[in-house]
N, C-alpha and C positions, 0 to 999 in steps of 0.2 A: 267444230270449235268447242263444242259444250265437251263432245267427248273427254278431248285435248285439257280443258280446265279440270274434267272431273279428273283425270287421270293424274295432272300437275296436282290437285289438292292432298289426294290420296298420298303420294310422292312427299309432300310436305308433313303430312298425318305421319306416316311412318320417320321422315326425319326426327321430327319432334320428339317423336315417342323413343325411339335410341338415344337420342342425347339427352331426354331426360330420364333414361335408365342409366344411361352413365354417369349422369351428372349424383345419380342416388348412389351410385357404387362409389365414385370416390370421397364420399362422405363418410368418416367413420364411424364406424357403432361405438361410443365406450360406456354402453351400457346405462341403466339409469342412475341420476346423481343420489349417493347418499345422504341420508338426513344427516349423517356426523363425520366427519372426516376427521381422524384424529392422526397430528403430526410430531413425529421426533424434530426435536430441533436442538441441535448441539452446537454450541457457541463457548468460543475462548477468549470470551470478556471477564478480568476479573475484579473484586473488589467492590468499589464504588462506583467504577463504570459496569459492570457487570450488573449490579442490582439494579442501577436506570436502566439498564436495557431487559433487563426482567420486569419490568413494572412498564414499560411500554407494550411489552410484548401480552402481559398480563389484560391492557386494555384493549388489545386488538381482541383479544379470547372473549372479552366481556361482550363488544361489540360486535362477536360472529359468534352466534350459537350451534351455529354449523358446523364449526372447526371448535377444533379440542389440541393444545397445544402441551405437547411433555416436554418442558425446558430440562438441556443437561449443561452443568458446566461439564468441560471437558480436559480444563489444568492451560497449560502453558500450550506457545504453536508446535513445540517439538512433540508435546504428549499428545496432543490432537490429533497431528498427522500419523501420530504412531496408532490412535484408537480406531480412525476415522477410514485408514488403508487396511487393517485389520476387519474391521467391520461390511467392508465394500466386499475382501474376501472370503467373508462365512455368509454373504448374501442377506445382511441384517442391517445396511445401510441408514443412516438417518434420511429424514426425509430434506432440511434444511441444514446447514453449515455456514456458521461466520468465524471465519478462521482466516490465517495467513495465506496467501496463496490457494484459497478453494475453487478458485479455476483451473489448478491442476486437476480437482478431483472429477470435474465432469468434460475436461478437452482430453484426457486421457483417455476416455470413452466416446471419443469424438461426440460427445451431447453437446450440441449449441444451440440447445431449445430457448435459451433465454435472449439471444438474436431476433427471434419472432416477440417472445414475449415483451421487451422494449416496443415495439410497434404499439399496442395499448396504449390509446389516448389518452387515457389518463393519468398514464406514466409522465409525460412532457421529458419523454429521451432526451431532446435536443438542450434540455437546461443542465445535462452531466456537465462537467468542465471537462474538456476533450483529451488534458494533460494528464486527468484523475481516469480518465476511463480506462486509462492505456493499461492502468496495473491491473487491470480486472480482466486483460486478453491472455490468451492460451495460444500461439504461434499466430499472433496477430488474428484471433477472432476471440469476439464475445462471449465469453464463458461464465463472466462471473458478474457481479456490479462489485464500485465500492460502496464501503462503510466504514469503517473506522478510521480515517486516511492522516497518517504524519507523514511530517519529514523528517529532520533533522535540524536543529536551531543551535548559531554559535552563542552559548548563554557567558555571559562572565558574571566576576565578582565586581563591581561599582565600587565597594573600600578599595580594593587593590589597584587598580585603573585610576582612581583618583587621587591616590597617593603618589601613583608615578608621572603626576603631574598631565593625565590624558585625556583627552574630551571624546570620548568614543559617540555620543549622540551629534556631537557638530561633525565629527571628522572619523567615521569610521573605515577599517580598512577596505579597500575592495578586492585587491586581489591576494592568493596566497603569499607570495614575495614580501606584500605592506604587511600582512598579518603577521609573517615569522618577525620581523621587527618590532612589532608591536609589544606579542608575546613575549618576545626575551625584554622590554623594556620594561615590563611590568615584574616578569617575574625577579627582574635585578633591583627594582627598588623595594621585593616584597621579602619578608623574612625568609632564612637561610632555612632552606627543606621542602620550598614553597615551589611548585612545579609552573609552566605557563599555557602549555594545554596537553591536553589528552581526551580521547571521546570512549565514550562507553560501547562505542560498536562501529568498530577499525572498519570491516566491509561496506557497512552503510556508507560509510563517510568517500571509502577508494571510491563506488562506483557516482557519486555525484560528483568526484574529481573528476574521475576517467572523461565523464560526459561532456566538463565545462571543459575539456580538453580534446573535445570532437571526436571522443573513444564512444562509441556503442557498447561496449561490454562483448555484446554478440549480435553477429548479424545473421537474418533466417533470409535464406537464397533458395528457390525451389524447394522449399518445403524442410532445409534441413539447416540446421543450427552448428554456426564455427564460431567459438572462440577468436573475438580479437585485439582482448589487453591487453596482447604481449608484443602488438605489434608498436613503432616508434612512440606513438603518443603514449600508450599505457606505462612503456618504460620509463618514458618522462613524469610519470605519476609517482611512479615506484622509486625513481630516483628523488623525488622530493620529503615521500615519507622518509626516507632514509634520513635530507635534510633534519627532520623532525627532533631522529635522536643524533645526529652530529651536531647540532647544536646546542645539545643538553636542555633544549626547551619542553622535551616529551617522553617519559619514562620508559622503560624497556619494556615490554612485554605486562602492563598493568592493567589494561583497560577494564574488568574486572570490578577494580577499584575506586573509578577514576569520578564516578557519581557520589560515593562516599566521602573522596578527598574531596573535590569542590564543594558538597554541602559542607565540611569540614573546616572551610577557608582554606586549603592550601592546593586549590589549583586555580589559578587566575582563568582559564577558558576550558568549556567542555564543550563537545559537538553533541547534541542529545535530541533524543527524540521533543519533538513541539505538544506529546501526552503529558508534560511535566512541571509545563504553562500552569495546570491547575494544582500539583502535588507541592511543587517547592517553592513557591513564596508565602513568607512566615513560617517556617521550619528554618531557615538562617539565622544568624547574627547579622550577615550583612544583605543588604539589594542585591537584588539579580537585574541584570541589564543580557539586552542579547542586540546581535547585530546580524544584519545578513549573512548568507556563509558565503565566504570570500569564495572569488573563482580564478580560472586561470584564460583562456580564448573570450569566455561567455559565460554568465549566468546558468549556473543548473542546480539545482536540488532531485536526488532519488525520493523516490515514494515508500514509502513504507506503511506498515497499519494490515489491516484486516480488510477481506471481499465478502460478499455473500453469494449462494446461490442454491440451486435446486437440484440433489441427486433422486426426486421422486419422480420415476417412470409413468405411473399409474397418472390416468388421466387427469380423475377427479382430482388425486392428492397433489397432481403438480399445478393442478388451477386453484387447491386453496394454499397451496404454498405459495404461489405468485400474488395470490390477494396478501399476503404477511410481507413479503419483501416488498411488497407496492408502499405497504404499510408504512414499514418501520424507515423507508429515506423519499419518504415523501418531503416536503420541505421544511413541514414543521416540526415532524419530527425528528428529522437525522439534525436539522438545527440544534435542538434542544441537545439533543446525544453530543454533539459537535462541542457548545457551548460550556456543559456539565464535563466533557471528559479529558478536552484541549485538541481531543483532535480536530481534525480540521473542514469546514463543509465543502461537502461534495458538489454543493447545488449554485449555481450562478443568480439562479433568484434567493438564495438563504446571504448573501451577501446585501443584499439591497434594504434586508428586514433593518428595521430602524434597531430594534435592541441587541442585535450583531455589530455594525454602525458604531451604537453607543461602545458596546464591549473592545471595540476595538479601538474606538477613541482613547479610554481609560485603559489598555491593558497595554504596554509598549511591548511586552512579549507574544500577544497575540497578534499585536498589529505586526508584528514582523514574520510571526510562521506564516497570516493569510499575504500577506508580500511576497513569499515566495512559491505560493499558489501559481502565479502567474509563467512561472519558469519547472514547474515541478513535471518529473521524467520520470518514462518508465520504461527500463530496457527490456525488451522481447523475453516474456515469460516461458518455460519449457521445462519437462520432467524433472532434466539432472539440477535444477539450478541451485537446489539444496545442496548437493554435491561442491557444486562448485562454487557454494556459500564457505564449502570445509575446507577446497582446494583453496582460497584466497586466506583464509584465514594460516593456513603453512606457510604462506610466502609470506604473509606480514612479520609472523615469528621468526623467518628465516633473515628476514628485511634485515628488521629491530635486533636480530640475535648477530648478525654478520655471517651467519652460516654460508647465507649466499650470497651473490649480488643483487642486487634491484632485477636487473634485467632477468639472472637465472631464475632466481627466483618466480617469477611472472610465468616466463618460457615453460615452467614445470609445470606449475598450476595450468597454466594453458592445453598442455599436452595432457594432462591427466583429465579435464575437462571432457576434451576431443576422445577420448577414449571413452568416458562414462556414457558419450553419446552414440560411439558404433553400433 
């Protein structure tokens, strides 16, 4: 019996010992942590949101000696992506990026290191808005977080609506059908040359049609992305812009312009980013009023705005980049960013704060973009979609020009999609 136990112990001795040499091997070495980790961070915020989020990021540097932060602007999302995929390819990458879509920049590279990195407690993942997380996936995984997050807001002119005798705060449109009567009611009691709407970004605006019209944009089915605006319901989208300019309520091909002409007074409605909440009141002669964006089936708003995330491989530098992105949408701060820029908060507890609360009591344009918080969409992000930001924009011109019909129109852009994805 003694034998029999010493021989079981020994048997145990030796398990032990294997599995805690394995247990040491799947541990990795990433060698020891540096006194200074010094990070590129290239972000395409600009102006006045740009320098708050410089001077935030300024105070995270003060408050980690350890990390050393080189801020770059980087110009518009178009210059970005042009610097940023450049950069990726001479192997000179930034270390952080808050840009449009910077979850293409690391799902492209199948990196979905920040899927783990959410897990950190002291993240509190679970307080993202589930609606806002969406814009921040790469073929339905985590790639990115938000940060800068709009929508789209239907703003009007108040002189103009109240001249045509219409109470838009008691009685606003709901669906698009009420609004195109609206709009031409307004624009026919408003001076001659005075248009009734137009938006400053036709895309934006199709794809939260498409949605409220139970159109996905695109569906991702084992792993691969089809175009499908062009099937019945998208057509019905395409067939209503067209409404737009058949009824002389929305200019040909302007959108361009269409932010000038309403600060201008002579466009009673623009569809416009909810960033503008803080730029354009007091720059008018008259009130700005905004109303929900009409829908068509249901309620939907597209997402738009800026992501962030991490292209730094290295161990250290991606644990003090994830200390800065922990940073900067922590509550308080992406608040503050939120409040100062118009766009809109990410966080479900930045909602509860009382001086959010107050802002939104007093601000009827902000109480209306975080109203449509609650319905805000993101269709399945993927490489070409910039592409097929270009394809939609041909067919609206085609729409509005009569080149082609609603439906060809659509069909083409759709097929030129499917092709950018082979």
């Amino acid at each position: 019996m003694k034998r029999f136990i010493a021989i079981l112990l020994v048997a145990l001795l030796c398990v032990t010992a294997i599995w805690a040499t394995a247990v040491k091997e799947e541990v990795p070495d990433h060698g020891e942590k540096p006194e200074l980790t010094k990070l590129k961070v290239w972000y395409s915020i600009s102006g006045a949101n740009g320098k708050f989020f410089e001077g935030q990021a300024a105070a995270f540097d003060q408050a980690h000696p350890e990390i050393e932060l080189e801020l770059t602007y980087t110009g518009s999302y178009a210059d970005s992506a042009t610097k940023i995929s450049a950069a990726k390819l001479s192997g000179d990458a930034p270390d952080v990026i808050v840009t449009a879509a910077s979850q293409l920049y690391t799902g492209e590279d199948g990196n979905f290191a920040m899927e783990e990195d959410v897990k950190d407690p002291e993240f509190n993942f679970s307080d993202i808005q589930s609606g806002v997380l969406e814009y921040a996936k790469y073929y339905g995984r985590l790639a990115a977080l938000p940060f800068g997050i709009s929508t789209q807001v239907v703003y009007y002119n108040k002189d103009l609506v109240k001249a045509a005798g219409l109470d838009l705060e008691a009685n606003p449109p709901k669906t698009w059908a009420e609004f195109m009567k609206v709009a031409k009611a307004v624009q026919k009691a408003s001076a001659e040359g005075t248009w009734g709407f137009d938006t400053s970004d036709g895309v934006w605006l199709v794809k939260s049609m498409l949605s409220q019209n139970n159109n996905a944009v695109v569906e991702l089915k084992d792993g691969k992305i089809t175009p499908v605006f062009d099937n019945a319901s998208g057509v019905e989208v395409a067939n209503f812009w067209k409404n737009f300019i058949d009824e002389g309520v929305m200019p040909v091909g302007q959108h361009d312009n269409a932010e000038k002409k309403f600060l201008a007074g002579g466009l009673a409605f623009i569809a416009a980013t909810s960033n503008r909440i803080t730029r354009w009141p007091g720059s008018t002669t008259f009130e700005i009023g905004a109303i929900e964006m009409p829908g068509f089936k249901k309620q939907a708003v597209a997402l738009g705005g800026s992501t962030i995330t991490i292209l730094a491989t290295d161990y250290w530098k991606h644990d003090a980049a994830w200390a800065l992105v922990k940073n900067v949408i922590n509550t308080e701060n992406q608040t503050a960013f939120a409040m100062t820029s118009g766009y809109l908060p990410i966080r479900k507890s930045s909602l509860e704060l009382p001086e959010v609360a107050s802002y939104i009591a007093d601000s009827e344009l902000y109480s209306v973009a975080t109203k449509q918080l609650s319905y805000a969409w993101a269709y399945t992000h993927f490489a070409e979609m910039g592409s097929m930001d270009s394809f939609f924009w041909y067919a609206l011109d085609d729409i509005e020009h009569g080149t082609k019909t609603p439906e060809e129109s659509f069909k083409n852009a759709a097929a030129m999609v499917a092709k950018e994805i082979e």
